[in-house]
Structure formats: C-alpha cells, structure tokens
Backbone bond lengths (Angstrom), bond angles and torsions (degrees), N, CA, C in turn:
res aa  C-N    CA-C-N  psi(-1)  N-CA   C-N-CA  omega(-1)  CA-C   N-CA-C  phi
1 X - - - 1.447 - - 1.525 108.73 -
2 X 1.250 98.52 137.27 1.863 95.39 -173.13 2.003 111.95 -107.32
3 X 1.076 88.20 141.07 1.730 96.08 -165.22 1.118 110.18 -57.53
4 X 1.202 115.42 146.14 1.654 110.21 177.25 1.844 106.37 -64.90
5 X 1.340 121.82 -172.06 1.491 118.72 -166.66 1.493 83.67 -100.92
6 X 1.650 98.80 157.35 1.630 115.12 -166.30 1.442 137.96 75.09
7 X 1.417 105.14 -11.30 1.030 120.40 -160.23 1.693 127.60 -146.30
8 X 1.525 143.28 104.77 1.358 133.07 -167.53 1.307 111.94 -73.54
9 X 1.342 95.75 162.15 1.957 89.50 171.57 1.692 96.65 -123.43
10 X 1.404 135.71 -148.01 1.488 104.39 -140.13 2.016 80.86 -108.79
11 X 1.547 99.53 -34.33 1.926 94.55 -178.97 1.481 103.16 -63.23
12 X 1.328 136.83 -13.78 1.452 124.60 164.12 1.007 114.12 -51.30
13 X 1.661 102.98 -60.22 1.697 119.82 -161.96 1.830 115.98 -61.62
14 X 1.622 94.01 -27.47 1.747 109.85 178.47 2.079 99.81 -69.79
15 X 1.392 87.29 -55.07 2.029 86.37 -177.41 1.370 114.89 -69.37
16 X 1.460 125.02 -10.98 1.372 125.21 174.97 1.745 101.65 -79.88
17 X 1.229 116.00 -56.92 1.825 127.89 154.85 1.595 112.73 -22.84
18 X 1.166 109.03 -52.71 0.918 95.06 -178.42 1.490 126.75 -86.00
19 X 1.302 121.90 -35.90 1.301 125.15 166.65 1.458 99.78 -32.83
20 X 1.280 111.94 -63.05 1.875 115.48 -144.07 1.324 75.86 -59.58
21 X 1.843 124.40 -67.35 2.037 90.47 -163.33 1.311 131.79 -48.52
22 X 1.335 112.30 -23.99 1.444 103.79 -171.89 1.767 96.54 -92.13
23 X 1.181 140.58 17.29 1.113 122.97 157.01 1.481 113.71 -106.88
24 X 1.469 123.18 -13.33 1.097 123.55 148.02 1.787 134.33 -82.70
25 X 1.180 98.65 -1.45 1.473 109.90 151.51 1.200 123.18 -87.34
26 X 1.147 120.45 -13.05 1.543 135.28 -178.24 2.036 117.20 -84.03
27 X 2.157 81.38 -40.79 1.254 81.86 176.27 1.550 116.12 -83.18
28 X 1.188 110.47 -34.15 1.284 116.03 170.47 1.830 123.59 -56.57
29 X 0.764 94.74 -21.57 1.837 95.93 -168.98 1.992 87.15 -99.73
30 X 0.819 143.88 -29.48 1.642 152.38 -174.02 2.066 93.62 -69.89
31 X 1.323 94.65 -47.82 1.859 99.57 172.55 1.390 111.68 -67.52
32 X 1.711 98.18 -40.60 1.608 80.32 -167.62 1.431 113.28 -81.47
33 X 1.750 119.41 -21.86 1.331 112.14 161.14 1.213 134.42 -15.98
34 X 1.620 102.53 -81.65 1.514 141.73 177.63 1.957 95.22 -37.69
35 X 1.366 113.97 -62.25 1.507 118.35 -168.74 1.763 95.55 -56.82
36 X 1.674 116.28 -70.23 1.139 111.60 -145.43 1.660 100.26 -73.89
37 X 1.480 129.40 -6.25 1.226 115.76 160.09 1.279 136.71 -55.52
38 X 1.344 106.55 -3.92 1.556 120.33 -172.20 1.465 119.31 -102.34
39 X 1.511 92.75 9.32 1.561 112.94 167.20 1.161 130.68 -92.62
40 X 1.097 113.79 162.05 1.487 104.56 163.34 1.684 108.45 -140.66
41 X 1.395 111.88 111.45 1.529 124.97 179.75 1.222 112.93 -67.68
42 X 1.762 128.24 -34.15 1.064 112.41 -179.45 1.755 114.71 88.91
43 X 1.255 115.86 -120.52 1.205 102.31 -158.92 1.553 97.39 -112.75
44 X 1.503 100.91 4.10 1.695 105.35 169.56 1.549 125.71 -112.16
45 X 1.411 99.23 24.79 1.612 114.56 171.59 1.436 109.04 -42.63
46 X 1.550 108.34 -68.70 1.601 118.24 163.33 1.441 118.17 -17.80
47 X 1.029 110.65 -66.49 1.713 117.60 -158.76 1.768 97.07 -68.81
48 X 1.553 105.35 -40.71 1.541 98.71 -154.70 2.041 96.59 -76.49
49 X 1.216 116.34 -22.86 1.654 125.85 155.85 1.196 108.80 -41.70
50 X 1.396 117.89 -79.03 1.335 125.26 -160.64 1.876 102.61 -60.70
51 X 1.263 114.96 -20.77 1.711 103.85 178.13 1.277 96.43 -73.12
52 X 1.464 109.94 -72.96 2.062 110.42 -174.90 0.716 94.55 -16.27
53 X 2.005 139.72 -66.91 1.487 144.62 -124.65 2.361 90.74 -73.93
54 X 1.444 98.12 -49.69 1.409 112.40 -167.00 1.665 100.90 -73.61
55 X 1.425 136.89 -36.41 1.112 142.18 153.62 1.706 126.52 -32.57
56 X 1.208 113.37 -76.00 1.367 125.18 165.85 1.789 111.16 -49.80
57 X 1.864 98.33 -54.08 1.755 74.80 -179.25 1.684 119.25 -58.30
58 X 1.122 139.58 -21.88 1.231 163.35 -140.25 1.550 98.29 -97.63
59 X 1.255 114.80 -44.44 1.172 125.95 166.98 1.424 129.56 -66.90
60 X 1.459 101.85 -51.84 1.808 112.82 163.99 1.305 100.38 -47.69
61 X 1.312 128.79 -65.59 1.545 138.92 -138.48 2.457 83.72 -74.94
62 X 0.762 119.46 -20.30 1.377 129.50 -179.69 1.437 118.65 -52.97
63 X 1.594 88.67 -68.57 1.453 117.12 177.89 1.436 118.02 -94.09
64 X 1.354 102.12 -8.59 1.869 97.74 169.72 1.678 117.90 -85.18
65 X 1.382 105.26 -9.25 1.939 116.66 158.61 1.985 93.13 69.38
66 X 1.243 106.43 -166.87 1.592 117.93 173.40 1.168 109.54 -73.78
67 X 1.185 121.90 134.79 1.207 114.34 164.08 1.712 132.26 -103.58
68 X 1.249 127.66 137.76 1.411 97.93 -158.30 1.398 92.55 -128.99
C-alpha cells in the first residue's frame, strides 16, 4: 500500500530502516576494510575471510525479513 503524499505509513518507515542499515553497513565495513588492510593475519587470512563471508551473510539474511 503506498502512503499518501506527506506522509509515511509504517512498511515505508521499515524500508527507509532498512536502507539506512545497509548504508551504514556499507559505510562501516568500507572503514573497516581500509583499517583491517593494514594487517597482516598471516596464516589466518583464511579464517578471518571466511567470518566477514559468515558475517555479512548473517546480516543480509537480517534485513531480508520472511519471505513469502
């Protein structure tokens, strides 16, 4: 259902919610890039990948709600 003009109704206010996290997950993970590139893991590069990899999906699956 689409909001009348001027005014949200509450699934706006949920898809507006959600944008902002995922653009503040966006901004946030772009920082933490930049930082954690300045590391060096060594022989646990792998592992610390494969979490981000399990992190982010965890996150999608968050904000992607039920699907029906």
């Amino acid at each position: 259902m689409e909001s009348p003009k001027y005014r949200l109704n509450k699934a706006d206010l949920i898809s507006v919610g959600r944008g902002l996290l995922i653009a503040c997950g966006g901004a946030a993970l772009t920082y933490l890039t930049e930082t954690i590139a300045k590391f060096d893991f060594g022989p646990y590069a792998p592992v610390v990948v494969a979490g981000w990899s399990v992190i982010v999906n965890i996150v999608r699956k968050f904000l992607a709600g039920e699907v029906k």
